[in-house]
ROLUMLO-96911 format. One record per residue (C-alpha): x, y, z. Coordinates in nm, 3 decimals. Each point is the difference from the previous one (the first is absolute). Last residue first. Example, Ala and Ser with C-alpha at 12.3 -4.5 7.8 and 13.67 -1.06 7.14 Angstrom:
BEGIN
REC       u       v       w
REC   1.367  -0.106   0.714
REC  -0.137  -0.344   0.066
REM end
This chain:
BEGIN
REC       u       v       w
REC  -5.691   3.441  -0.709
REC  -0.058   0.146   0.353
REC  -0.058  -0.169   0.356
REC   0.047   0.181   0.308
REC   0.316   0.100   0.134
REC   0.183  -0.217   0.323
REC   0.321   0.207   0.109
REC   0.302  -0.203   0.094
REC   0.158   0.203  -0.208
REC  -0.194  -0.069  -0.265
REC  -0.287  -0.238  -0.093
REC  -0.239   0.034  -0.238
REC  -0.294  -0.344  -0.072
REC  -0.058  -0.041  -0.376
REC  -0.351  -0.180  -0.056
REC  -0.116   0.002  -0.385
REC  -0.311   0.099  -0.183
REC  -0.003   0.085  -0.390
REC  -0.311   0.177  -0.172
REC  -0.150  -0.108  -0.276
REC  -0.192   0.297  -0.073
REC   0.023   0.300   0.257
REC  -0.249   0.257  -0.040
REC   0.034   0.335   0.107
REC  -0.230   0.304   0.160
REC   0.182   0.365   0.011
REC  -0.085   0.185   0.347
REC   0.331   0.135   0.065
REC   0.191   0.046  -0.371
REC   0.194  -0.182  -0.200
REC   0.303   0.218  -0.138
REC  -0.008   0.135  -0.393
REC   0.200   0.289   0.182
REC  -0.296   0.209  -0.107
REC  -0.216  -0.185   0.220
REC  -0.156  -0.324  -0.168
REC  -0.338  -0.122   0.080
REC  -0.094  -0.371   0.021
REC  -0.369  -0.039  -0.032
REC   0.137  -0.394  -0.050
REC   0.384  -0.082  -0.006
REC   0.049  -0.337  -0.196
REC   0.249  -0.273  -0.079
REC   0.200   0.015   0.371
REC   0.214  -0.297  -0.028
REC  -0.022  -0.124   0.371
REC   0.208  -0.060   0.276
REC  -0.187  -0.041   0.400
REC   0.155  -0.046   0.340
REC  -0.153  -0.120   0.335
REC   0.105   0.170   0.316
REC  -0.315   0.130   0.135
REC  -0.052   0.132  -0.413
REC   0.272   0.070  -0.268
REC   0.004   0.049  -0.344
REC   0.224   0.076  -0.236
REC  -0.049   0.058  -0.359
REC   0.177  -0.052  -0.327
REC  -0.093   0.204  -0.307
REC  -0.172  -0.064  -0.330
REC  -0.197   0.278  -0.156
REC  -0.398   0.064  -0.135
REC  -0.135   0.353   0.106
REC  -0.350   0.056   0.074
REC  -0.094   0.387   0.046
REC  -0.227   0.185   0.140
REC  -0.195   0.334  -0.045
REC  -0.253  -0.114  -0.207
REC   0.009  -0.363  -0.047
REC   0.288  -0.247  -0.091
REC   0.159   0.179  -0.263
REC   0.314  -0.179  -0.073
REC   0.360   0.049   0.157
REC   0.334  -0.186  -0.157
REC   0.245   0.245   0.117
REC   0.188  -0.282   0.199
REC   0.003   0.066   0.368
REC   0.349  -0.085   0.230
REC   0.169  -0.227   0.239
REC  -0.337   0.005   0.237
REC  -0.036  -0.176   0.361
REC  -0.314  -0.051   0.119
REC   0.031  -0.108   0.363
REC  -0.315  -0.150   0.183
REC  -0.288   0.052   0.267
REC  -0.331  -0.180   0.038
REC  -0.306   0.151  -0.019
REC  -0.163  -0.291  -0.126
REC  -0.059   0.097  -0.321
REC   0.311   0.130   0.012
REC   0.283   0.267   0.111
REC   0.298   0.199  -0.154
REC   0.291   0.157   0.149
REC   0.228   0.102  -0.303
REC   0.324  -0.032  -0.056
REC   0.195   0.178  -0.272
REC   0.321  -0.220  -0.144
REC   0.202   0.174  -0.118
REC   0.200   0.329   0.117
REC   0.081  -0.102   0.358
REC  -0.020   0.204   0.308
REC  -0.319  -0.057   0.103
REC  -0.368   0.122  -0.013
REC  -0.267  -0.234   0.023
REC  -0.317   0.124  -0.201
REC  -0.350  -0.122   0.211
REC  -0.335  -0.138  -0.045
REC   0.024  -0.179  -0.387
REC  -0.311  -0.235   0.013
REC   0.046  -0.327  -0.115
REC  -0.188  -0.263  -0.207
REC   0.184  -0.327  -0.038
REC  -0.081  -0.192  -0.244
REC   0.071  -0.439  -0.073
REC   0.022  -0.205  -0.338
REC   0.346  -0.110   0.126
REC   0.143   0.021   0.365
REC   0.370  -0.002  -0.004
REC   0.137  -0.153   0.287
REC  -0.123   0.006   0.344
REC  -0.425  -0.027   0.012
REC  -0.149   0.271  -0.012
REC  -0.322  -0.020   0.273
REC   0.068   0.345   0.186
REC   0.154   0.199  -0.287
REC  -0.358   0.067  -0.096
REC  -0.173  -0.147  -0.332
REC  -0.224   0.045  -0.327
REC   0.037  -0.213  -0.295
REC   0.135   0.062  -0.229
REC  -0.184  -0.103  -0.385
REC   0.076   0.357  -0.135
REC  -0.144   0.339   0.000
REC   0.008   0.045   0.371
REC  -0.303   0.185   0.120
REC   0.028   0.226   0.332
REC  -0.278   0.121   0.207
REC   0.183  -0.249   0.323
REC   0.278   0.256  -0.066
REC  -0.253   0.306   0.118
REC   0.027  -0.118   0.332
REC   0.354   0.050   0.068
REC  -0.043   0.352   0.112
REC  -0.332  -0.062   0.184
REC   0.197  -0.286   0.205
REC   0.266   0.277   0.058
REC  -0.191   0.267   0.144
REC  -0.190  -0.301   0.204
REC   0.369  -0.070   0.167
REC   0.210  -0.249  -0.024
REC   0.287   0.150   0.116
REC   0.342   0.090  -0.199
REC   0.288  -0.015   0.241
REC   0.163  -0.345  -0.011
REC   0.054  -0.010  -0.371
REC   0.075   0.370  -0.034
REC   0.280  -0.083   0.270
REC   0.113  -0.301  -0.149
REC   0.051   0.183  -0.346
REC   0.186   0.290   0.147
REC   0.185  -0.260   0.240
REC   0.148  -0.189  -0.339
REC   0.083   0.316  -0.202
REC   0.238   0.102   0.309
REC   0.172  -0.320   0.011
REC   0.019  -0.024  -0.372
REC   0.180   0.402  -0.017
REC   0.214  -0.047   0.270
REC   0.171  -0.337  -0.137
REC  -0.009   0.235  -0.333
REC   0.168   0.235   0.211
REC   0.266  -0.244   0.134
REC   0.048  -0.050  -0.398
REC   0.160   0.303   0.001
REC   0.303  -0.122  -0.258
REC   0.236   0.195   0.254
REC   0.028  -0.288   0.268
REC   0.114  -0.218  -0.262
REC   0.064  -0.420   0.119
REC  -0.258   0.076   0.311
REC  -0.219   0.201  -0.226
REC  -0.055  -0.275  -0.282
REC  -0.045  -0.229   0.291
REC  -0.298   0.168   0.134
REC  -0.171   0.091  -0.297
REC   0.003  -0.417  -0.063
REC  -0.118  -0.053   0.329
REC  -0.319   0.270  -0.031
REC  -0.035  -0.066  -0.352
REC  -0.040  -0.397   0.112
REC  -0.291   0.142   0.269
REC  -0.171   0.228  -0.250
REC  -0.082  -0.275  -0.299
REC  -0.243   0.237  -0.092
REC   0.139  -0.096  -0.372
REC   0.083   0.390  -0.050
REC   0.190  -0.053   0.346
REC   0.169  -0.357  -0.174
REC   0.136   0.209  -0.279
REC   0.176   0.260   0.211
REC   0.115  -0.260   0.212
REC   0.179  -0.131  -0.287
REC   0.189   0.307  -0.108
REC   0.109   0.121   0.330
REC   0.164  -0.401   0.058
REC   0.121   0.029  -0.341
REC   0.120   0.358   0.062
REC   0.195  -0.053   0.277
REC   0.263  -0.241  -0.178
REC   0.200  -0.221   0.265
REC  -0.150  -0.351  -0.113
REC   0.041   0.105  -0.374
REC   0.377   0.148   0.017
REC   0.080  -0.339   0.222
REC  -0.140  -0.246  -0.227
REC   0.114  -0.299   0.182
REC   0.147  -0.246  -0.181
REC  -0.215  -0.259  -0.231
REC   0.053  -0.367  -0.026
REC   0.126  -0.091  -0.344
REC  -0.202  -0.285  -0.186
REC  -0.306   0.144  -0.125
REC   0.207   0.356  -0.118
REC   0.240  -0.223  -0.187
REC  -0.297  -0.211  -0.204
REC  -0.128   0.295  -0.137
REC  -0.285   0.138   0.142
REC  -0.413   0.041  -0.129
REC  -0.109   0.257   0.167
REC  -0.112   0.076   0.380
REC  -0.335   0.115   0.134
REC  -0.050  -0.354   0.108
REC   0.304   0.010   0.203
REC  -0.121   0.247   0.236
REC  -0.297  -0.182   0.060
REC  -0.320   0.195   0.009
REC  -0.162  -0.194  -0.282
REC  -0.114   0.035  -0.383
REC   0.002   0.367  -0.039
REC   0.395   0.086   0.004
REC   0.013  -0.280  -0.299
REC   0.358  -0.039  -0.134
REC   0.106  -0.390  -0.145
REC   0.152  -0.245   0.259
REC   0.333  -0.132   0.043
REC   0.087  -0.276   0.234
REC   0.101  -0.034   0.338
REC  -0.063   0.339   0.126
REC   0.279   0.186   0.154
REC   0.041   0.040   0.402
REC  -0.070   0.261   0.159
REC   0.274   0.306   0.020
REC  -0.160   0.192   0.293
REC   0.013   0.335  -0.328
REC  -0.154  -0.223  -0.208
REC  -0.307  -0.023   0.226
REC  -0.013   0.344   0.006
REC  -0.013   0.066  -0.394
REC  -0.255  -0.299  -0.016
REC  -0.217   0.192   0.231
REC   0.037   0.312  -0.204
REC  -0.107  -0.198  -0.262
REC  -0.262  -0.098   0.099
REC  -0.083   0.288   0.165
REC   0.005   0.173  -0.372
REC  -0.222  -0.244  -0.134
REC  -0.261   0.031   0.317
REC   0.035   0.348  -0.125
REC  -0.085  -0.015  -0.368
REC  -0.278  -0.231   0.086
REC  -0.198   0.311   0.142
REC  -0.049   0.160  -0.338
REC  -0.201   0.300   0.064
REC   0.285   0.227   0.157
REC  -0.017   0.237  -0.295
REC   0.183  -0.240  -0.249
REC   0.332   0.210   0.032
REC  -0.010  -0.072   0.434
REC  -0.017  -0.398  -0.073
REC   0.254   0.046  -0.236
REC   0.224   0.193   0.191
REC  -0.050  -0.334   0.261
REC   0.030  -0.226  -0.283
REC   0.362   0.146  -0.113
REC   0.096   0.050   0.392
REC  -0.058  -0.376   0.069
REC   0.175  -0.140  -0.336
REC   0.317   0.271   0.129
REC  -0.008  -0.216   0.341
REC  -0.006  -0.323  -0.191
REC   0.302   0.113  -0.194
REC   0.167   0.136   0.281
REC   0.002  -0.351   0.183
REC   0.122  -0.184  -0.284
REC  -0.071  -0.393   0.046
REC  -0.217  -0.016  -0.280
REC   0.309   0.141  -0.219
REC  -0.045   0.015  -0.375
REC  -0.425  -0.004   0.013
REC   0.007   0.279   0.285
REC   0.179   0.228  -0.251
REC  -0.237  -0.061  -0.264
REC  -0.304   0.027   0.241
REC   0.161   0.345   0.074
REC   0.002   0.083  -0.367
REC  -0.384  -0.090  -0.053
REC  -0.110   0.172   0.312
REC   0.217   0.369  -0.144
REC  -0.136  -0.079  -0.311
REC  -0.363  -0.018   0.159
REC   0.027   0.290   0.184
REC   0.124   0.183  -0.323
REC  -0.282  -0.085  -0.166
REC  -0.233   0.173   0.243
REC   0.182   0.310   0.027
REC   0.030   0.059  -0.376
REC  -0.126   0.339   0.029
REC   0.296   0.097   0.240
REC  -0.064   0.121   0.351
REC   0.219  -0.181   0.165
REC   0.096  -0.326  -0.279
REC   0.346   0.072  -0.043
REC   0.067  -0.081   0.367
REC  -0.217  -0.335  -0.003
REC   0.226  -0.052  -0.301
REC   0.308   0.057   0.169
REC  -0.051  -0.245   0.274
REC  -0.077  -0.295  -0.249
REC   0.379   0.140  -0.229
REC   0.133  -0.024   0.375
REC  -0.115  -0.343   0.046
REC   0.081  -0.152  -0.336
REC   0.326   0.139   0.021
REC   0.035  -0.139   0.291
REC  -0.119  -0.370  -0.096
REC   0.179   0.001  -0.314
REC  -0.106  -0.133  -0.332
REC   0.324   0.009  -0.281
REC   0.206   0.277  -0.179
REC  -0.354   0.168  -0.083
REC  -0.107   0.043   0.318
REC   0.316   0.250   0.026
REC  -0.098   0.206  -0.279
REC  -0.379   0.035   0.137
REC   0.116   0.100   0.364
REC   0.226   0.264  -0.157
REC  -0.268   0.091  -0.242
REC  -0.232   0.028   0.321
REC   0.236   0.232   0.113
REC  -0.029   0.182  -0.266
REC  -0.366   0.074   0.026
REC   0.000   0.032   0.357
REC   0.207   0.336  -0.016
REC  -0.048   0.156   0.313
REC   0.330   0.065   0.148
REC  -0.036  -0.343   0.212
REC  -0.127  -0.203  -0.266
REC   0.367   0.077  -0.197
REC   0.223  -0.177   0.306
REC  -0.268  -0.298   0.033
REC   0.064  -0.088  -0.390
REC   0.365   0.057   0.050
REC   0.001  -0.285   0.298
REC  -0.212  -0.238  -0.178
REC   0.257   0.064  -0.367
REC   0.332  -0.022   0.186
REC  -0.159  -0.350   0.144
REC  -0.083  -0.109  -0.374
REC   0.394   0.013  -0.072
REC  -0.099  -0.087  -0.320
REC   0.092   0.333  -0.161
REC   0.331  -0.005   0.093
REC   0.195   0.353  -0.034
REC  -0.320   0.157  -0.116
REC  -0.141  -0.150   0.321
REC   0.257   0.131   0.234
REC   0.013   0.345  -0.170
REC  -0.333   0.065   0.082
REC   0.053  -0.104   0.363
REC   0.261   0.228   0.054
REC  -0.179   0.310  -0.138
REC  -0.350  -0.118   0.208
REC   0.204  -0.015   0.309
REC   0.160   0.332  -0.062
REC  -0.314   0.155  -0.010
REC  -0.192  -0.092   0.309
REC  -0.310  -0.063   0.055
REC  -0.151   0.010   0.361
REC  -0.096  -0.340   0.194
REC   0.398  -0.031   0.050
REC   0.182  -0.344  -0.150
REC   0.033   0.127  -0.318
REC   0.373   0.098   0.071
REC   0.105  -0.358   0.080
REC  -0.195  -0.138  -0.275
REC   0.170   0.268  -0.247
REC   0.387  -0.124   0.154
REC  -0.113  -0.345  -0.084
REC  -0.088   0.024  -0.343
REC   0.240   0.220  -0.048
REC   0.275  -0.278   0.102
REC  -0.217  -0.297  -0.161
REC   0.013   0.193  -0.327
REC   0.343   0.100   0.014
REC   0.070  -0.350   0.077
REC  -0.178  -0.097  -0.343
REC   0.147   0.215  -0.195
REC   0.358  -0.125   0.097
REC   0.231   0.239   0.160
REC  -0.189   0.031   0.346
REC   0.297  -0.276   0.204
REC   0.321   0.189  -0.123
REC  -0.179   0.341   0.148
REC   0.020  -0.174   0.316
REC  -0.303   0.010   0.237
REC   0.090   0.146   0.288
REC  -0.282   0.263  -0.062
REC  -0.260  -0.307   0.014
REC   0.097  -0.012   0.402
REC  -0.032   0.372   0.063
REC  -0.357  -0.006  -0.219
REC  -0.082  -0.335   0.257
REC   0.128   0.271   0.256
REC  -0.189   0.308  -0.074
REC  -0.351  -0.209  -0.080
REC   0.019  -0.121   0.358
REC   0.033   0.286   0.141
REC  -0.245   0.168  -0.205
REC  -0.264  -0.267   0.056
REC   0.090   0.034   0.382
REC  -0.099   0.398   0.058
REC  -0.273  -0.017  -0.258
REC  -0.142  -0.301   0.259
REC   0.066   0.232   0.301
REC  -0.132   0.326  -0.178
REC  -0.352  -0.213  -0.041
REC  -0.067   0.027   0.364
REC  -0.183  -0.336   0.143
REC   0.257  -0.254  -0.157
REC  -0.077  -0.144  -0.285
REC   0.245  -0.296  -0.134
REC  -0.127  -0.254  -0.214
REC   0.011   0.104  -0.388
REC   0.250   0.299   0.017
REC   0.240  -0.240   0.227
REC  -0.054  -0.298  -0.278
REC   0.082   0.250  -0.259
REC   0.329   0.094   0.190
REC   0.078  -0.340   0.034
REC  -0.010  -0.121  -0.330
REC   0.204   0.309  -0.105
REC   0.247  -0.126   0.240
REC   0.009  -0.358  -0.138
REC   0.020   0.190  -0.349
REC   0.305   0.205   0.140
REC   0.179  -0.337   0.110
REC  -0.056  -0.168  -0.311
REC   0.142   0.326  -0.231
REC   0.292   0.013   0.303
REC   0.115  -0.348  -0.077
REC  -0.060  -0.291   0.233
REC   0.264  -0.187   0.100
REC  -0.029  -0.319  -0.086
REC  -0.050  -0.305   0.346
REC   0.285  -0.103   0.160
REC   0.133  -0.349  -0.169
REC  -0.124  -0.303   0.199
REC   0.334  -0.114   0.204
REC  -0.189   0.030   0.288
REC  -0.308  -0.184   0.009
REC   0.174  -0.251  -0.162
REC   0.222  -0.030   0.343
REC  -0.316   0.046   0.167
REC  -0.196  -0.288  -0.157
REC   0.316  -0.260   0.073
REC   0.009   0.135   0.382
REC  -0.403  -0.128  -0.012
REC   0.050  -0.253  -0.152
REC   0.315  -0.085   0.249
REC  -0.174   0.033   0.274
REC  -0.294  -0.223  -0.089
REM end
């Protein structure tokens, strides 16, 4: 035994010391570096991360100075060393010049060098020209698929498409790319985070009607996440369908054979990112999924204190007692069983039939109408949704909550209106919870906001009933959807 193991250290020993590494290696480990501290490092004040990027960015430009002119003869080491030199620069969220000239010159020295052609892309976006940059982007796509470029060239697009005319199609490039870049790399943290922000602007584009767009984009969020605790990789691999199941791995593409067999590292850049944690609770708080916003807000602001998601934490919390308290104080009183008489008056023109929240059943209940009376705005501090107290036949109290109106009114009778859209609802009654698709508002009169009003009567077709019980804090809420 003894002699094994003095026979494995006498190898051990005479193995030849490992290659020095040459300054162009060294100062592309440090550029590495300096992205990575951009990417996960944010310290409360701002001035202390601007303080450390331009260390940093000083001595990997210190260590690429050493660089001996015998070793940048060749066109392509003078490509590599600008190359280089223009990431370094580009590091800072403003745009700089210089970067830009050095970059340039790195992919006319080697236009391959598809890297040169990400980081030059980024450089020109940040003056303002997206149009360019997206010819960067293009260019380098056309060397050969890449996940980042496929990424950035997705992020662009949703830029491009802020208040263009095109807005729409845009959106959809922007999906389509991302999908792309998912398709090369399931196991691509970034990629399934950019897939979540591409839905989630798309979700916003479509006029907040499309409610599948955001149980996309927590998808893959999720996935994004998961990626980031480095789980292990699927067996086998299995064609793209984000709608079939809320698997991670079902949302994933068809993989080569290398990216089934590898196990994954950890994505650090992913699982440190504020803004995936920011961007996901966002979508589950326009799902009324309040109590994951509330831990997901929560995490974005412990890894960046100045992202203000504390406020959004702030802004739930608060929203939440408003609608418990006009839950808890409205009384039954005979001013209010006048005001919802007038919805027994009502004729549905279609084969619903009549109901009160009381007897739904959990799940989506077909063939079924609620009538409601509107009793009460709910102010808060969000932009979208509006909630509304309403009431039924029965006098008993619910949520409306409203995304937005189409401008689809008819004349209904003199002086009203009846105005045909599709919106999600929330309901919520001695702890019970309703979601419906609201189809109809009757005698529903607009303000000059084009805002429901106090008084308005609305039927619910279809309507969806679930149970969610919020908790926080130690703090029992009452049910919402």
């Amino acid at each position: 035994m003894s002699s094994e193991a003095g026979g494995a250290a006498a190898s051990s020993a005479s193995a030849p010391p490992p290659p020095r590494r040459t300054p162009l290696e060294r100062t592309a480990d440090a550029a590495e570096e300096l992205y990575r501290l951009r990417d996960t490092f944010f310290p409360r004040d701002p001035v202390e991360k601007a303080a450390a990027l331009r260390a940093l960015a000083d001595d990997a430009l210190a260590v690429l100075d050493s660089l001996p002119p015998g070793q940048r003869k060749t066109p392509q080491q003078r490509a590599v060393y600008e190359f280089l030199r223009g990431k370094i620069l580009d590091v800072f969220p403003d745009y700089h010049k210089e970067a830009e000239d050095h970059l340039s010159k790195a992919v006319k020295l080697n236009p391959s060098l598809v890297d040169a052609w990400l980081c030059l892309g980024n450089c020109i976006w940040k003056k303002g020209d997206l149009a360019s940059a997206m010819n960067c982007f293009s260019l380098a796509l056309s060397k050969g698929a890449d996940k980042k470029i496929l990424c950035q060239l997705s992020m662009l697009e949703r830029s491009m498409a802020q208040g263009s005319e095109g807005q729409a199609q845009l959106v959809e490039e922007s999906i389509k790319h991302a999908k792309e870049a998912v398709m090369l790399d399931i196991r691509d943290g970034n990629s399934w985070y950019n897939l979540g922000n591409a839905y989630l602007t798309s979700f916003f584009v479509s006029g907040s009607w499309d409610h599948m767009k955001l149980h996309h984009s927590v998808k893959a969020y999720q996935n994004a996440v998961s990626l980031a605790q480095a789980p292990a990789v699927p067996p086998v691999p299995f064609p793209i369908s984000l709608e079939a199941s809320s698997s991670p791995w079902t949302s994933a593409t068809k993989a080569g054979p290398k990216a089934n067999t590898l196990e994954p590292e950890k994505d650090e850049t992913t699982k440190c990112n504020p803004d995936l944690y920011y961007n996901c609770a966002t979508a589950d708080k326009y799902l009324e999924n309040y109590e994951r916003a509330l831990r997901g807000f929560e995490a974005a602001a412990l890894k960046d204190p100045g992202l203000g998601a504390d406020t959004e934490v702030q802004k739930i919390i608060s929203l939440i007692d408003k609608l418990d308290s006009a839950m808890k104080g409205q009384l039954r009183s005979k001013r209010l069983a006048s005001s919802v008489s007038s919805l027994s008056e009502v004729n549905i023109k279609s084969s619903h039939k009549k109901a009160t929240i009381g007897i739904l059943s959990e799940g989506l209940n077909k063939t079924v109408a609620v009538l409601g009376k509107v009793i009460l705005l709910i102010r808060h501090d969000n932009i979208a949704p509006m909630y509304y107290l309403t009431c039924d036949l029965d006098q008993s109290y619910f949520i409306l909550s409203v995304y937005g109106l189409r401008n689809e009114a008819i004349l209904a009778s003199p002086g009203s209106s009846s105005i045909s859209y599709s919106s999600t609802l929330i309901c919520l009654y001695d702890f019970l919870a309703m979601v419906a698709m609201v189809t109809h508002l009757l005698a529903c009169h607009l303000n000059k906001a084009g805002l429901i009003k106090e008084g308005d009567r609305v039927a619910l077709l279809d309507p969806y009933y679930r149970i969610l019980d919020i908790s926080w804090k130690e703090q029992r809420g009452f049910t919402v959807c």
